[in-house]
C-alpha positions as CSV (number, residue, x, y, z in Angstrom):
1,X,0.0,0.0,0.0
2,X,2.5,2.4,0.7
3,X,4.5,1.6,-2.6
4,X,1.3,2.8,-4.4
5,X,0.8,5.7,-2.5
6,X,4.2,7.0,-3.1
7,X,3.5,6.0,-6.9
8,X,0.7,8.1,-7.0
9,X,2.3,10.9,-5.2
10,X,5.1,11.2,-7.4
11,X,3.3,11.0,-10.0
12,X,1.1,13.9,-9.2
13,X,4.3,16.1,-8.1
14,X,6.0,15.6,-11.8
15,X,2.6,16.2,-13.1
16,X,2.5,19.5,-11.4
17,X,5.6,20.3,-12.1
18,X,6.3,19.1,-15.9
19,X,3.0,21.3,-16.7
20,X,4.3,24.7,-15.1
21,X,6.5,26.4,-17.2
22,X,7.9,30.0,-17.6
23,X,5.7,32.6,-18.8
24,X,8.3,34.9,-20.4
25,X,11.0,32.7,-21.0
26,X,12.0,29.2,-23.3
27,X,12.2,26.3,-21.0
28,X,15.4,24.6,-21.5
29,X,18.5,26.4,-21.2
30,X,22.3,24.9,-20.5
31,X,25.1,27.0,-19.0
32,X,28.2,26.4,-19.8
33,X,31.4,28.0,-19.0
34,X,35.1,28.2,-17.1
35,X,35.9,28.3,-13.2
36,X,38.9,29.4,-11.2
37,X,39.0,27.7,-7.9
38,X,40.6,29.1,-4.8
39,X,40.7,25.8,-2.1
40,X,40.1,26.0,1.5
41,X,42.9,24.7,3.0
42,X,46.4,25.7,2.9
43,X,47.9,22.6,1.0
44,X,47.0,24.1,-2.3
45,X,47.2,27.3,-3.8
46,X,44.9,27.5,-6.9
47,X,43.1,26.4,-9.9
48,X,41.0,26.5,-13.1
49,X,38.1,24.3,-14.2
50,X,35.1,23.5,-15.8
51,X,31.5,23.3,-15.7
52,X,28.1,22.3,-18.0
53,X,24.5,22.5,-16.5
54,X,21.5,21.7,-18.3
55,X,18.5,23.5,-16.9
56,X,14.6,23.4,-16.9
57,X,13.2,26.8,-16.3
58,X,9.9,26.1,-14.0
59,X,8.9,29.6,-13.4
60,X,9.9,33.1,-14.6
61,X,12.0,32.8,-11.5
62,X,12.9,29.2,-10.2
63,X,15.1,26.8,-12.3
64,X,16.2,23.5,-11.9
65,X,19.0,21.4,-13.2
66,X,21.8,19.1,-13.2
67,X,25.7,20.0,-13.1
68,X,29.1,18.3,-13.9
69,X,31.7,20.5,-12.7
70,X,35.4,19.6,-12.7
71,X,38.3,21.9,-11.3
72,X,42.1,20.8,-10.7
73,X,44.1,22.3,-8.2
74,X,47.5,22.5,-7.0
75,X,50.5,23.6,-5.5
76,X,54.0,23.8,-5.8
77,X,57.3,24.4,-4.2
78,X,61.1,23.8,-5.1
79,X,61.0,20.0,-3.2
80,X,56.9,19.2,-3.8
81,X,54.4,19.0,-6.3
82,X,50.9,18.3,-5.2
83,X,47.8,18.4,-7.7
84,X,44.2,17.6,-6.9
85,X,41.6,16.8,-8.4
86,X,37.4,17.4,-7.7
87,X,34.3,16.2,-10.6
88,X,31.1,16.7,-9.0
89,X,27.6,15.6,-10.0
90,X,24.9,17.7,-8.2
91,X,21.2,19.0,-8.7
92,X,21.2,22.7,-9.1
93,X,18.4,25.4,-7.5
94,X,18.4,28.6,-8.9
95,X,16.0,31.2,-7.8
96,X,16.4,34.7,-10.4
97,X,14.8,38.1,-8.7
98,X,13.2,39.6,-11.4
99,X,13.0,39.0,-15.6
100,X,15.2,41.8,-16.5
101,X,17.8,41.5,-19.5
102,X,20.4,42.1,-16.0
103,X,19.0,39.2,-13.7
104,X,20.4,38.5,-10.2
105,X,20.2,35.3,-8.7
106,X,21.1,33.1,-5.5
107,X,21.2,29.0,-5.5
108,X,21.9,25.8,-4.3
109,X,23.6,22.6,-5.6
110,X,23.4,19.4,-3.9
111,X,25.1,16.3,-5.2
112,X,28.1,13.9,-5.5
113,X,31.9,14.6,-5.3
114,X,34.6,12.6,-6.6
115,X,37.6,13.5,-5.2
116,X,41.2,12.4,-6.1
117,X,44.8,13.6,-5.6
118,X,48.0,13.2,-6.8
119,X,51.6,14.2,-5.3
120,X,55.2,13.9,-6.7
121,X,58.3,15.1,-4.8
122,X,61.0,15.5,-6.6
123,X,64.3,15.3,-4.4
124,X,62.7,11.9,-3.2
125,X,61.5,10.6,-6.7
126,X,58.5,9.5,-5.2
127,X,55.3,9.3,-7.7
128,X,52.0,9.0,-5.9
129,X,48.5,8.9,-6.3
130,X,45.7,8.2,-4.2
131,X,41.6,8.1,-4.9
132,X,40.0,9.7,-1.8
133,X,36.3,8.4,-2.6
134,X,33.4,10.2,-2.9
135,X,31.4,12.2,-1.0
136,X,27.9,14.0,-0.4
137,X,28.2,18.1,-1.0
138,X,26.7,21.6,-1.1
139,X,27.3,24.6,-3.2
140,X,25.7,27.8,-2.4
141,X,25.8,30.5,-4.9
142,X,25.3,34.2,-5.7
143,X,25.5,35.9,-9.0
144,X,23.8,37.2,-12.3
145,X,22.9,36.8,-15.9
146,X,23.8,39.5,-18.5
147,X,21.6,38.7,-21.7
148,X,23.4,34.9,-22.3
149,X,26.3,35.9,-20.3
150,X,26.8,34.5,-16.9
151,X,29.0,34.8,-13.9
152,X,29.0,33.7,-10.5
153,X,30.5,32.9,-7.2
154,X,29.9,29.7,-5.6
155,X,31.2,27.8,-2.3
156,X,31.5,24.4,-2.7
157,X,31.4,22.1,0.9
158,X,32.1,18.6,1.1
159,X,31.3,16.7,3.6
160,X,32.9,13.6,5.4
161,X,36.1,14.1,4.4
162,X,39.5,13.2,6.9
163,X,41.0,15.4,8.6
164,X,43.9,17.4,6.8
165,X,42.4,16.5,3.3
166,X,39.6,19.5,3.4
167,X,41.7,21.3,1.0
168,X,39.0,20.0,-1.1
169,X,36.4,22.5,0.2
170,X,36.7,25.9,-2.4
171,X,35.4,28.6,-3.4
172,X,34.5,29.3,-7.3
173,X,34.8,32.2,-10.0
174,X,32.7,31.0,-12.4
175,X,32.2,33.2,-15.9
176,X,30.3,31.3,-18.8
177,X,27.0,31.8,-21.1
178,X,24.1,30.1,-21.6
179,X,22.9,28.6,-24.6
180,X,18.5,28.4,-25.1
181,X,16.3,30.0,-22.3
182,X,15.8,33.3,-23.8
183,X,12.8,35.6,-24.0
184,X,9.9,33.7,-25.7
């Protein structure tokens, strides 16, 4: 019985929400653009990255999605070389203020982070590399949309990780444009 009921409810909450649908602008819309990542921690000292998000917008003002996002960071000195690596998997949240051609908004990604890291020192020839799992995350961001272009700033938090490795925590730059989701 309660295997049905959850059917049913489901059912009528993708209903509800597959019929509602932006007034003023297209529905689908992907973002795509560039990152530079500044980590948490002091182990590492920078780095650039990626990201692609497909999005459905629900109402003139709420839009939801899906994002891969990559970024590669690392650090250097004249012994040590040290490079990390984070991909993560998330659903996104935005929520845009008003539907002006200069639209501000604030969001939320929740989702999956693979993290991985490799090191190299070079007076003790040592090559390294370790895989560091994955774990559950959280993104909050801030920002705007310009026309197609976009740019934003977003903190990305991962839990569960060991202690010393939460180097893996950073904050994004994110610059990029959208492609679809215009004015109708």
């Amino acid at each position: 019985m309660r295997k049905i009921l959850t059917l049913i409810v489901a059912c009528v909450v993708f209903a509800g929400v597959a019929s509602a649908q932006s007034d003023s602008f297209k529905s689908f819309r992907v973002d795509a653009g560039l990152l530079y990542a500044i980590p948490g921690g002091d182990a590492l000292d920078a780095g650039v990255g990626y990201y692609l998000n497909p999005k459905y917008q629900i109402t003139d003002n709420i839009l939801l999605g899906a994002k891969v996002e990559g970024a590669v960071m690392g650090s250097a000195d004249e012994n040590a070389l040290d490079i990390s690596a984070v991909v993560s998997y998330a659903a996104t949240f935005d929520y845009y203020f008003n539907t002006n051609s200069f639209r501000p908004f604030v969001g939320m990604d929740a989702g999956i982070y693979a993290l991985g890291s490799a090191d190299l020192e070079l007076n003790g020839e040592t090559l390294a590399s370790m895989d560091l799992g994955s774990k559950f995350g959280i993104a909050p961001k801030v920002g705007f949309s310009y026309g197609h272009f976009d740019m934003a700033l977003q903190y990305n938090l991962i839990f569960g990780q060991e202690k010393g490795y939460d180097e893996y925590n950073y904050m994004s730059v994110k610059v990029g444009f959208h492609f679809g989701g215009g004015k109708k």
